[in-house]
BAKEVO-34319 format. One line per 2 residues: number of its first residue (from 1); their letters; for each residue x, y, z of N, C-alpha, C, O. Coordinates in steps of 0.2 Angstrom, whole numbers, plus 5000, padded with zeros to 4 digits. Example, Ala and Ser with C-alpha at 12.3 -4.5 7.8 and 13.67 -1.06 7.14 Angstrom:
BEGIN
1 = as = 5066,4972,5039,5062,4978,5039,5066,4984,5039,5071,4983,5042  5064,4989,5035,5068,4995,5036,5064,5000,5039,5067,5006,5040
//
This chain:
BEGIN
1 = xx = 4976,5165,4928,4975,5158,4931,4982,5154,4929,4984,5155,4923  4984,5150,4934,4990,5146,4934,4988,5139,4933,4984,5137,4937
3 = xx = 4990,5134,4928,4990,5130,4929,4995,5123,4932,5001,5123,4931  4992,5118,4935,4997,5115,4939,4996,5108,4936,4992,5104,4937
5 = xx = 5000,5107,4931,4996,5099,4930,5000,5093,4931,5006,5093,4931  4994,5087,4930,4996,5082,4935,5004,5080,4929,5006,5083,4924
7 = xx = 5006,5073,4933,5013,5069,4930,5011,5060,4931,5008,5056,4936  5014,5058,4925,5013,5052,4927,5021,5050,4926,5025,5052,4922
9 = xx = 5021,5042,4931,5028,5039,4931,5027,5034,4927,5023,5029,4928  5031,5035,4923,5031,5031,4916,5034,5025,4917,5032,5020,4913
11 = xx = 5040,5024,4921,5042,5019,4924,5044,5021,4931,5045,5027,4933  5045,5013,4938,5049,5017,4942,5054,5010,4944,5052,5004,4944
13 = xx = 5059,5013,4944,5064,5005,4949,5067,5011,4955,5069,5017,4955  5068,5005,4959,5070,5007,4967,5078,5004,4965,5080,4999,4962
15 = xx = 5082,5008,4968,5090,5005,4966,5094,5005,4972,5100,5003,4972  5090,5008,4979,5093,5007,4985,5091,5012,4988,5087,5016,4987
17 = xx = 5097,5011,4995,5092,5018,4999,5098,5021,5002,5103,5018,5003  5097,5026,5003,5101,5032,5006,5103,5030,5015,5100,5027,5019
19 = xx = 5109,5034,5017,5110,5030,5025,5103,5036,5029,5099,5035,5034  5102,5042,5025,5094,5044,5030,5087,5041,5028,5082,5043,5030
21 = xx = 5088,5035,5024,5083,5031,5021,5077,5034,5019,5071,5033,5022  5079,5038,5012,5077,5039,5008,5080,5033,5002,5085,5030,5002
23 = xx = 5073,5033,4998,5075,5026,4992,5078,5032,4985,5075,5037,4983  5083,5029,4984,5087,5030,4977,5082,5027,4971,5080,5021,4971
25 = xx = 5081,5031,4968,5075,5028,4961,5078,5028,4953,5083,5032,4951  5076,5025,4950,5075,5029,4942,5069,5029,4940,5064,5026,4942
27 = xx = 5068,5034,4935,5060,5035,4935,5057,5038,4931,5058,5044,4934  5054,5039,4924,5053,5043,4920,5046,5049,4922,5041,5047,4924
29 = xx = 5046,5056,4920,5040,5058,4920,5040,5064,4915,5043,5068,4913  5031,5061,4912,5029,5065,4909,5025,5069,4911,5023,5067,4917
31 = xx = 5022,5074,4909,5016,5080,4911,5010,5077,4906,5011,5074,4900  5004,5077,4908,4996,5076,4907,4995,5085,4906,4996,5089,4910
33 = xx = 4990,5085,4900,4986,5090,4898,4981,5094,4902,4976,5098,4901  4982,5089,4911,4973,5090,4915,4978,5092,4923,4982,5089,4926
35 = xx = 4974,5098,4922,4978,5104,4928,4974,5104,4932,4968,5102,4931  4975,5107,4939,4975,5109,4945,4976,5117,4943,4981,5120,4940
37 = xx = 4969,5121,4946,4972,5128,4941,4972,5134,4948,4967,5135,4952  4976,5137,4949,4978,5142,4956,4976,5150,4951,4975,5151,4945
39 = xx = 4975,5155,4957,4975,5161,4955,4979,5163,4961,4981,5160,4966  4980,5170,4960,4986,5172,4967,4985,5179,4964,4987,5181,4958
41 = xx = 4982,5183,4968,4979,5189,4972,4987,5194,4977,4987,5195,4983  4990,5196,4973,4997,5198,4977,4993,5206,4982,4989,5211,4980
43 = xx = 4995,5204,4987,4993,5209,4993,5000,5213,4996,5006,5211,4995  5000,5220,5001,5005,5221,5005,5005,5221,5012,5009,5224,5016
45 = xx = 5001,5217,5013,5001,5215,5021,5007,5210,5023,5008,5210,5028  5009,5207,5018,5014,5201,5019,5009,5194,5022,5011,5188,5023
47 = xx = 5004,5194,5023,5001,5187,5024,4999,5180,5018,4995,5180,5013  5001,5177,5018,4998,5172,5015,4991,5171,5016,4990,5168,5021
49 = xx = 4986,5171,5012,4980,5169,5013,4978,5162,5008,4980,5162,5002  4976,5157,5011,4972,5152,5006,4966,5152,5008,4963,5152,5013
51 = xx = 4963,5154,5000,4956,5157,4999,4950,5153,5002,4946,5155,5005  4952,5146,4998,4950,5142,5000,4950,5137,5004,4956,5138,5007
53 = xx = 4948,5132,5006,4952,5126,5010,4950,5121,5004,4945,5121,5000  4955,5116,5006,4953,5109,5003,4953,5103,5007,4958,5101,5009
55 = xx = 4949,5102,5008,4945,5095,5012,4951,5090,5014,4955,5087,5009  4952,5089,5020,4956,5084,5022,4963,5086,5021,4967,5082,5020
57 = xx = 4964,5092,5022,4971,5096,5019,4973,5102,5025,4974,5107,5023  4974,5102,5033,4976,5108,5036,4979,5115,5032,4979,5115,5026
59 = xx = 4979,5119,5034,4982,5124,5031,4990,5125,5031,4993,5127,5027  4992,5121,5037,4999,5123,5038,5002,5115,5036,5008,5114,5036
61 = xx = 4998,5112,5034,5001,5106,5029,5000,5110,5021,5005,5110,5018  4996,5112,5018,4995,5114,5013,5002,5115,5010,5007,5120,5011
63 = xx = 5002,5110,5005,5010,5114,4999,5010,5121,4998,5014,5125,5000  5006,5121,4994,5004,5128,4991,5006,5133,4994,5010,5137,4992
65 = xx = 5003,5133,5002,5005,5136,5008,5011,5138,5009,5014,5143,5007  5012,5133,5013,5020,5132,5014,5027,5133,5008,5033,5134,5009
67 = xx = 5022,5132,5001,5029,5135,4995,5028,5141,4995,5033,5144,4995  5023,5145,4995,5023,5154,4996,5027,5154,5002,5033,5156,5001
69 = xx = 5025,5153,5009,5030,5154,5014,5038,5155,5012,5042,5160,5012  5039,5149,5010,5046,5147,5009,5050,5153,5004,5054,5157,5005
71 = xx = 5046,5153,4999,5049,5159,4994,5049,5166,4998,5053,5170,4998  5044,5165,5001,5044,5173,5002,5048,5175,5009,5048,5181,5011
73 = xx = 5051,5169,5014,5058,5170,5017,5063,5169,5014,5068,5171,5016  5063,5166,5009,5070,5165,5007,5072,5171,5001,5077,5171,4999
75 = xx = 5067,5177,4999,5067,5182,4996,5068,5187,4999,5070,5193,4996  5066,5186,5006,5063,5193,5010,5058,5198,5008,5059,5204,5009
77 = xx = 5054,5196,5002,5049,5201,5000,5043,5202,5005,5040,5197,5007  5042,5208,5008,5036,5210,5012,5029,5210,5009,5025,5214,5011
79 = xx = 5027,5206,5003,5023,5208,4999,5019,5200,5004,5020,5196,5009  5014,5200,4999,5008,5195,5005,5004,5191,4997,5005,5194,4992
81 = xx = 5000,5187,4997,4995,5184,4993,4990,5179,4995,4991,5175,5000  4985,5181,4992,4979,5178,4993,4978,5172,4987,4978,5174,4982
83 = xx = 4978,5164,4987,4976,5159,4985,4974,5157,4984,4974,5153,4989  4969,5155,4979,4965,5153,4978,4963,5146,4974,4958,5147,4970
85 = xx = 4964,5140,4973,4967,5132,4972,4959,5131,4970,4955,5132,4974  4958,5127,4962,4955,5124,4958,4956,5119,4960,4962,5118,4959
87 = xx = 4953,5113,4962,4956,5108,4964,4952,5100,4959,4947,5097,4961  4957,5098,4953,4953,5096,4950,4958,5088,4950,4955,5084,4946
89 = xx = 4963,5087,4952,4969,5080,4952,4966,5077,4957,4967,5080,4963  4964,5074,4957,4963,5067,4964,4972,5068,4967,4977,5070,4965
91 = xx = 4968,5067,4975,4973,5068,4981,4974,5060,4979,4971,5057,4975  4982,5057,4985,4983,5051,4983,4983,5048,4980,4982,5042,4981
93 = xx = 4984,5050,4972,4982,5045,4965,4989,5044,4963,4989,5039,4959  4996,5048,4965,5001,5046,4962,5000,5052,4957,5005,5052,4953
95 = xx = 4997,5056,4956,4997,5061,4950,5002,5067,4951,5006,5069,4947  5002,5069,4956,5008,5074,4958,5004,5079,4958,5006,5084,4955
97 = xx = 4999,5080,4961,4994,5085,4962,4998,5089,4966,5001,5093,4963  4999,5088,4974,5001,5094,4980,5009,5095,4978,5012,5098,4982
99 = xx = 5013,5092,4972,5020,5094,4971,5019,5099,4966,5022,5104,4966  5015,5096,4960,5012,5102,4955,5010,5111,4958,5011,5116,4957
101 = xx = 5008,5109,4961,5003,5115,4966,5008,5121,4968,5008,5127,4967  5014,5115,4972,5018,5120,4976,5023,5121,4970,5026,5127,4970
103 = xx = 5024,5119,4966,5028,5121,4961,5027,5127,4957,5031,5130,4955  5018,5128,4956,5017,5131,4952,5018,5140,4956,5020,5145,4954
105 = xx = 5014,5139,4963,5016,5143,4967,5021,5146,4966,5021,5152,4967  5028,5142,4966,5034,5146,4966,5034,5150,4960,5034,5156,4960
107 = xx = 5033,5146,4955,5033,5150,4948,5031,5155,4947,5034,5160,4946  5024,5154,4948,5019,5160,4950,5022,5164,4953,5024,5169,4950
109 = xx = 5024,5166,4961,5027,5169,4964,5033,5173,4963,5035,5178,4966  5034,5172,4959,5044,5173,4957,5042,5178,4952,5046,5183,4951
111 = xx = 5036,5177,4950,5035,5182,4945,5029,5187,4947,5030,5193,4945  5026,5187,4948,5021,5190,4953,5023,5192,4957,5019,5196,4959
113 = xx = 5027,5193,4960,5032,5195,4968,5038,5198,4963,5042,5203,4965  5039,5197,4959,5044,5202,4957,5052,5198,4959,5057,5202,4957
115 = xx = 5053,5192,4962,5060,5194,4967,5063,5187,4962,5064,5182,4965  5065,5188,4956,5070,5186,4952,5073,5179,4953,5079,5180,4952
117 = xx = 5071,5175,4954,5075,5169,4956,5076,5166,4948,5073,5168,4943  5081,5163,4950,5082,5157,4942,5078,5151,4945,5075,5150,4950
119 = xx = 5079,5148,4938,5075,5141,4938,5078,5135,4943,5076,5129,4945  5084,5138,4944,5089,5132,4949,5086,5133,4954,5082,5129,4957
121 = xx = 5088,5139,4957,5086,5142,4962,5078,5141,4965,5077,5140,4971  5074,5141,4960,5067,5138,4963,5066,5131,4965,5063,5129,4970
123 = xx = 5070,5127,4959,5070,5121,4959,5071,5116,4967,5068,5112,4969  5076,5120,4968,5080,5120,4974,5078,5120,4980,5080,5116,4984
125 = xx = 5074,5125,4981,5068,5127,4984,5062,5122,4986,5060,5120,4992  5059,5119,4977,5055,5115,4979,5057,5110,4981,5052,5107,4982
127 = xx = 5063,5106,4981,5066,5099,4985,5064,5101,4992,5059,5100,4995  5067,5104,4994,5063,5106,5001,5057,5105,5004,5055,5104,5009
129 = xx = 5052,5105,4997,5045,5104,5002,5042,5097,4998,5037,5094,5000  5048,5093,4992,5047,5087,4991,5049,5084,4986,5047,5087,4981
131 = xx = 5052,5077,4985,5056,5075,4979,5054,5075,4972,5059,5076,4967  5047,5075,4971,5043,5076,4964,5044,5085,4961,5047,5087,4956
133 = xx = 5042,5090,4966,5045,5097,4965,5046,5098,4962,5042,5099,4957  5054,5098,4960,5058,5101,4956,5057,5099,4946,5057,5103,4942
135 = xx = 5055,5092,4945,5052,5092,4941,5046,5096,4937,5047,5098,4931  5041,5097,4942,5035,5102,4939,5039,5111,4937,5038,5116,4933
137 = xx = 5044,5111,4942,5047,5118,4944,5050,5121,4936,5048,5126,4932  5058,5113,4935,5059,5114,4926,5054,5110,4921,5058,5107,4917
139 = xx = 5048,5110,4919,5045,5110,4915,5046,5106,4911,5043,5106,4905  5050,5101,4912,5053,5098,4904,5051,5090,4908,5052,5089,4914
141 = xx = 5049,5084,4903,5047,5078,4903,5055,5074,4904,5059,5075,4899  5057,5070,4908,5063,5071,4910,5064,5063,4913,5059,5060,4914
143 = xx = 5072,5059,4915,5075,5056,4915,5078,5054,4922,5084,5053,4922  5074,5054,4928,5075,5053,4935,5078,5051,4940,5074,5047,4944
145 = xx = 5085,5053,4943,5090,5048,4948,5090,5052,4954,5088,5058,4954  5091,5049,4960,5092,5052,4965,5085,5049,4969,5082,5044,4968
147 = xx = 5085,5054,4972,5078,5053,4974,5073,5056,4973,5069,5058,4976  5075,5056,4964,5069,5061,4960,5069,5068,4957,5066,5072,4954
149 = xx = 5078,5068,4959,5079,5077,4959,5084,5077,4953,5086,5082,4951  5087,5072,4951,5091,5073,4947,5089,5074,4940,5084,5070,4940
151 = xx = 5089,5076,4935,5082,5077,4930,5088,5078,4924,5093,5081,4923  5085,5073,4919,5088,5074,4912,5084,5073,4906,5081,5068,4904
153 = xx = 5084,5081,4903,5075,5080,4897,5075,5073,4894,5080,5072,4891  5070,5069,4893,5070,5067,4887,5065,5065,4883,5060,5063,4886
155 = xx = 5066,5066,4876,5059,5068,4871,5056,5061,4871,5059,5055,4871  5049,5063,4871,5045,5053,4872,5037,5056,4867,5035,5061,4867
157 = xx = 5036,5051,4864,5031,5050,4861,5026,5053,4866,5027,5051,4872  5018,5057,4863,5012,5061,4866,5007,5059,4864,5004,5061,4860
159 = xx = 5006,5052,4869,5000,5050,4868,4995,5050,4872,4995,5051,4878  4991,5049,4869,4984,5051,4874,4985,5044,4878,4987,5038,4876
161 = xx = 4982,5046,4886,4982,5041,4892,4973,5040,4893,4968,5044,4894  4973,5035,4894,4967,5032,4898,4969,5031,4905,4973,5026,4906
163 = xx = 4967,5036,4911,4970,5035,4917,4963,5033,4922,4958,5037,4921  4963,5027,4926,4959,5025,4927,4958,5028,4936,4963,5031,4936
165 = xx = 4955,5029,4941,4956,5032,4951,4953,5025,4953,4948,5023,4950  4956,5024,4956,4952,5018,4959,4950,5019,4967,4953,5022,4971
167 = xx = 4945,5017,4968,4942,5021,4976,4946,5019,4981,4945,5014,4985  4952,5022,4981,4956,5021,4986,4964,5027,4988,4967,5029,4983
169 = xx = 4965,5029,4993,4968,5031,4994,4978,5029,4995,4981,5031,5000  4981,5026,4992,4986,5026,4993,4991,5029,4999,4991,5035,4999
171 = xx = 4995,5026,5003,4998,5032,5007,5007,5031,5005,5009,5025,5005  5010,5033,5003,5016,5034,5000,5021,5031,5005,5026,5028,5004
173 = xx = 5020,5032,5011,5027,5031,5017,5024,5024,5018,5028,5019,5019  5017,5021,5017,5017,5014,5022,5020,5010,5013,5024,5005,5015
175 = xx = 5019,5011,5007,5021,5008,5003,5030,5007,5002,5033,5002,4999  5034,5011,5004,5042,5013,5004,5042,5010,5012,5048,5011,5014
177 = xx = 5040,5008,5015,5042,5005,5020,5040,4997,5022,5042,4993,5026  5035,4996,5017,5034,4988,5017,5040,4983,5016,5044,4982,5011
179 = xx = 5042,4980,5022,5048,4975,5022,5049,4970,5012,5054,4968,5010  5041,4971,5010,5043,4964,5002,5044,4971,4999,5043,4970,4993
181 = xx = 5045,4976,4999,5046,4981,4994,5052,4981,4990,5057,4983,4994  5055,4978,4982,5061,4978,4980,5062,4982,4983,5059,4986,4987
183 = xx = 5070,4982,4982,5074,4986,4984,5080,4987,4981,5083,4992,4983  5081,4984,4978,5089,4983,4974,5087,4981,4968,5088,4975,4967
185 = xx = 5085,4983,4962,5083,4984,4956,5092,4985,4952,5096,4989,4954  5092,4983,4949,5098,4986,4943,5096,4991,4939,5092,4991,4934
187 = xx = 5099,4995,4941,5099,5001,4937,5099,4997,4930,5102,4992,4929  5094,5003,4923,5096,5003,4919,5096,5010,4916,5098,5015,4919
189 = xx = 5095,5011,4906,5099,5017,4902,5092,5017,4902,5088,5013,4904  5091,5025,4897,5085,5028,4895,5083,5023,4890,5078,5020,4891
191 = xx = 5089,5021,4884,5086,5016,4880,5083,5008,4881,5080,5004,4877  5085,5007,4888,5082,5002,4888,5075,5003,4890,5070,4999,4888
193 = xx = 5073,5007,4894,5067,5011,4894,5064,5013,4888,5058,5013,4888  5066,5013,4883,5064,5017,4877,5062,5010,4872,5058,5010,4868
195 = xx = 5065,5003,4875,5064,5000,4872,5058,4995,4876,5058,4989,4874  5055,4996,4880,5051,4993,4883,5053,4991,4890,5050,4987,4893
197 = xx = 5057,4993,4893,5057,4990,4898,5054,4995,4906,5057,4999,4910  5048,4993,4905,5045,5000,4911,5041,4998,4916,5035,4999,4916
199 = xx = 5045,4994,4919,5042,4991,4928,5040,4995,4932,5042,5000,4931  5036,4994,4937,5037,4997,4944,5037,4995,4949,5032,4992,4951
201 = xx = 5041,4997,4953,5044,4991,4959,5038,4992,4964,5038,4991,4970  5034,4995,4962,5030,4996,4969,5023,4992,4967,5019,4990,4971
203 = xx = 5022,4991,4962,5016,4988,4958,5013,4982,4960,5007,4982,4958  5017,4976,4965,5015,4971,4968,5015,4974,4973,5009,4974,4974
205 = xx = 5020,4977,4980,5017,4978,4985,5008,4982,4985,5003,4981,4989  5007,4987,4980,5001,4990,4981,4996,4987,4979,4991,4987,4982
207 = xx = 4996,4983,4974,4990,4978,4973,4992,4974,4978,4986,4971,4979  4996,4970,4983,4993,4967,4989,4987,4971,4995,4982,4969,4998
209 = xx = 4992,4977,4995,4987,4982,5001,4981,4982,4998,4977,4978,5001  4979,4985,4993,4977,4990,4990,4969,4986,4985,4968,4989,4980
211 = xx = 4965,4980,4985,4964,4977,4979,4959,4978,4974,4956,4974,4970  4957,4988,4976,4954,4992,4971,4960,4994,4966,4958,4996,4960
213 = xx = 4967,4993,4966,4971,4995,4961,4973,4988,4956,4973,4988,4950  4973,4984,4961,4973,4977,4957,4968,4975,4952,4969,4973,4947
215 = xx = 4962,4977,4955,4957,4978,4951,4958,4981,4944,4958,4978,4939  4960,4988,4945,4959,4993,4939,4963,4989,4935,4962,4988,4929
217 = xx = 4970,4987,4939,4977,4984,4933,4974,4979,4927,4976,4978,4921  4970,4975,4931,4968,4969,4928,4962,4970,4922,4962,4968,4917
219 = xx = 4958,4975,4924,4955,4976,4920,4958,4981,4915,4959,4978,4909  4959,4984,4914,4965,4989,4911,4969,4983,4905,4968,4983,4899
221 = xx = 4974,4980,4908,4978,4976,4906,4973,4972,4899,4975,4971,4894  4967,4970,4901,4962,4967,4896,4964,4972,4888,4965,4969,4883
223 = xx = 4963,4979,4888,4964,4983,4883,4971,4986,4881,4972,4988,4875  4976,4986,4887,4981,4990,4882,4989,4987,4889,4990,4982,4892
225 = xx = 4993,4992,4890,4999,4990,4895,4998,4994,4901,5001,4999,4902  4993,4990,4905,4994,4995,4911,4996,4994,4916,4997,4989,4919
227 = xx = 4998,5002,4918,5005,5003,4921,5000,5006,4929,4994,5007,4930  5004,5007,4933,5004,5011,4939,5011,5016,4940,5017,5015,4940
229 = xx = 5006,5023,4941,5011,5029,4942,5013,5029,4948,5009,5027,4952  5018,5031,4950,5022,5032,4957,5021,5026,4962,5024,5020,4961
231 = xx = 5016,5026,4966,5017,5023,4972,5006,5024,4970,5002,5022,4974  5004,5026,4966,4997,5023,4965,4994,5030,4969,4997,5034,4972
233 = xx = 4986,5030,4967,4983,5025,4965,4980,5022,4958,4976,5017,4957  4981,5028,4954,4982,5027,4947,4986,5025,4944,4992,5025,4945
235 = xx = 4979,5021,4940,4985,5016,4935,4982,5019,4927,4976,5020,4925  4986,5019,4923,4982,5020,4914,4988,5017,4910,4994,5015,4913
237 = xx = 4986,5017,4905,4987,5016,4897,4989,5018,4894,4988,5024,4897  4993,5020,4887,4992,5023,4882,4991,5021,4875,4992,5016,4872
239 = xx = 4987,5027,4874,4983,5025,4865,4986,5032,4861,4987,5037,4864  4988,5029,4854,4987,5031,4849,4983,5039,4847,4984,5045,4846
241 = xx = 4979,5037,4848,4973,5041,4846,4969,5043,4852,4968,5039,4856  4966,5049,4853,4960,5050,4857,4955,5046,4858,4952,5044,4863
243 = xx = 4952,5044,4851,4946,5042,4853,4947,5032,4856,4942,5029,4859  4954,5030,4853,4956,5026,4854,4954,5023,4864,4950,5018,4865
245 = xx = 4957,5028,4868,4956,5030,4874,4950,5030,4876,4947,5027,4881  4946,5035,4872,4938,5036,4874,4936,5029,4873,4934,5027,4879
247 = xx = 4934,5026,4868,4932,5020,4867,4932,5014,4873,4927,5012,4876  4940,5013,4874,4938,5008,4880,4938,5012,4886,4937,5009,4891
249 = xx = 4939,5018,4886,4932,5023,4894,4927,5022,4895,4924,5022,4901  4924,5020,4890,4915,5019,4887,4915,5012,4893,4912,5011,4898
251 = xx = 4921,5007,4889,4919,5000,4894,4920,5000,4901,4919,4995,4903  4922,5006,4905,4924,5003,4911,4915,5004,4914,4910,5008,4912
253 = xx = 4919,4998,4919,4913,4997,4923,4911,5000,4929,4915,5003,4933  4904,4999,4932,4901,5005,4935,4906,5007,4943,4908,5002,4946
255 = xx = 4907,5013,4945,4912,5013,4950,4919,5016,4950,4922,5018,4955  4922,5014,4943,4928,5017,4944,4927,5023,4941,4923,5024,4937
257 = xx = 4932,5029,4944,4933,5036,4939,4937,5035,4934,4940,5030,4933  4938,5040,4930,4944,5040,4925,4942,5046,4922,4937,5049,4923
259 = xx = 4948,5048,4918,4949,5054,4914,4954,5052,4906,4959,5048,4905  4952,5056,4903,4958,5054,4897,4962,5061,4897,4961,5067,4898
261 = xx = 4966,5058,4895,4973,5067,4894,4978,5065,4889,4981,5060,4889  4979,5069,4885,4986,5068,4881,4993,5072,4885,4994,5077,4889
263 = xx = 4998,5067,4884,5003,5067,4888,5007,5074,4884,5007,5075,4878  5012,5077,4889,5016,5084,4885,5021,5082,4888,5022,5078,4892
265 = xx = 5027,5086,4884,5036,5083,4885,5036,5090,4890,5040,5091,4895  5031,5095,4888,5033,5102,4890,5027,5103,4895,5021,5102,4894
267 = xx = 5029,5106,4899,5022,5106,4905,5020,5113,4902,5023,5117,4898  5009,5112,4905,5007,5119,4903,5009,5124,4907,5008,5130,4906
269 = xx = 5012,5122,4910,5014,5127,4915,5017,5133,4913,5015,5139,4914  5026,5129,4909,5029,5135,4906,5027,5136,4899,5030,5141,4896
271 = xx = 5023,5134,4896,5019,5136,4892,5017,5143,4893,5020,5147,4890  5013,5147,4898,5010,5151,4903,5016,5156,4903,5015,5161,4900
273 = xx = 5020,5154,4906,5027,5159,4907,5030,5162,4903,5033,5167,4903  5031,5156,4896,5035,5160,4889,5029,5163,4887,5031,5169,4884
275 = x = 5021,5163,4887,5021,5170,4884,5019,5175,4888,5018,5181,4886
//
């Protein structure tokens, strides 16, 4: 069993947009202890199979899918797998559930398939099927330019998160194309991040659309600093301590989901692979 686990953006600033209008970001991301778990059944038919379906997910939209495809023309291995997806990350939550998936795939694959790629070379791979990718791909909790692909480790404190789902769906393209969306943020350094400065430029437009997430924020914001990951639609906290987290889990009120996880520098992923 592979595990795929989710990511949170720890901060995010918009810095401009590219002339194919894509937005240039900075953006920190760490890995959460609470996975998406794959198995992959390597076959010699050369077919892809997903074992399963997941609700409201096409087959030939499927990450996972379409990251087996991709490796397995870009290797020319004749070799085939059967997939089989645990599916335990809320879709639309901003967790990086279907970038995780298709990342773990390739990992999985590369090695299960036998056909050698390096970690560049995967990396590389998964910017193709989406800017989050290449993160879960190198493993390491990291320092974010580009449009997410530029990646620089950096060590951060592992604390346990209180991550709250709020009953709503997020869509990623309608929030990066709303006309009040910053857009022109001043870049800053790691340390000023380090030192508290961890905005996210998407955080007013989503709480206008959205006002199951303004919700969670406001109530959240009562017990600790909460934040919103990516483009939403979780938003969490960080504590100290586990039971810390557990404690105000206990208060939230009837309706919202959540989950607690402690935060990793190192995905469990390559955990799996170095041994």
């Amino acid at each position: 069993m592979w595990p795929a686990p989710a990511k949170l953006n720890l901060m995010l600033r918009i810095v401009g947009r590219r002339p194919d209008g894509y937005h240039l970001l900075q953006t920190v991301f760490q890995f959460l202890d609470i996975c998406d778990n794959l198995t992959f059944v390597p076959t010699h038919d050369g077919v892809i199979r997903r074992a399963n379906a997941i609700p409201g997910v096409a087959e030939s939209d499927d990450l996972v899918v379409r990251a087996a495809l991709l490796l397995q023309a870009y290797t020319g291995t004749e070799l085939g797998v059967d997939i089989h997806l645990d599916k335990r990350l809320p879709m639309g939550g901003g967790l990086g559930g279907g970038s995780s998936d298709a990342a773990t795939t390739l990992v999985a694959l590369n090695h299960i398939w036998s056909v050698g790629l390096d970690v560049d070379q995967l990396a590389e791979l998964g910017l193709r099927l989406g800017a989050d990718v290449p993160v879960f791909v190198r493993g390491f909790a990291a320092w974010a330019e580009g449009v997410g692909e530029n990646l620089d480790p950096v060590s951060l404190l592992e604390p346990w998160y209180l991550v709250l789902i709020p009953d709503c769906h997020v869509a990623t393209g309608e929030i990066f194309s709303d006309p009040q969306l910053t857009r022109d943020s001043e870049r800053i350094t790691i340390r000023a991040f380090l030192a508290g400065d961890a905005v996210n430029d998407c955080l007013e437009v989503v709480c206008r659309k959205y006002p199951p997430v303004e919700e969670a924020i406001r109530w959240l914001n009562g017990y600790g600093d909460a934040r919103l990951t990516g483009t939403g639609a979780c938003v969490f906290a960080a504590f100290d301590e586990q039971s810390d987290a557990i404690d105000v889990q206990k208060q939230l009120p009837s309706g919202i989901s959540s989950f607690v996880a402690q935060g990793r520098n190192r995905s469990p992923l390559h955990e799996v692979v170095q041994r």
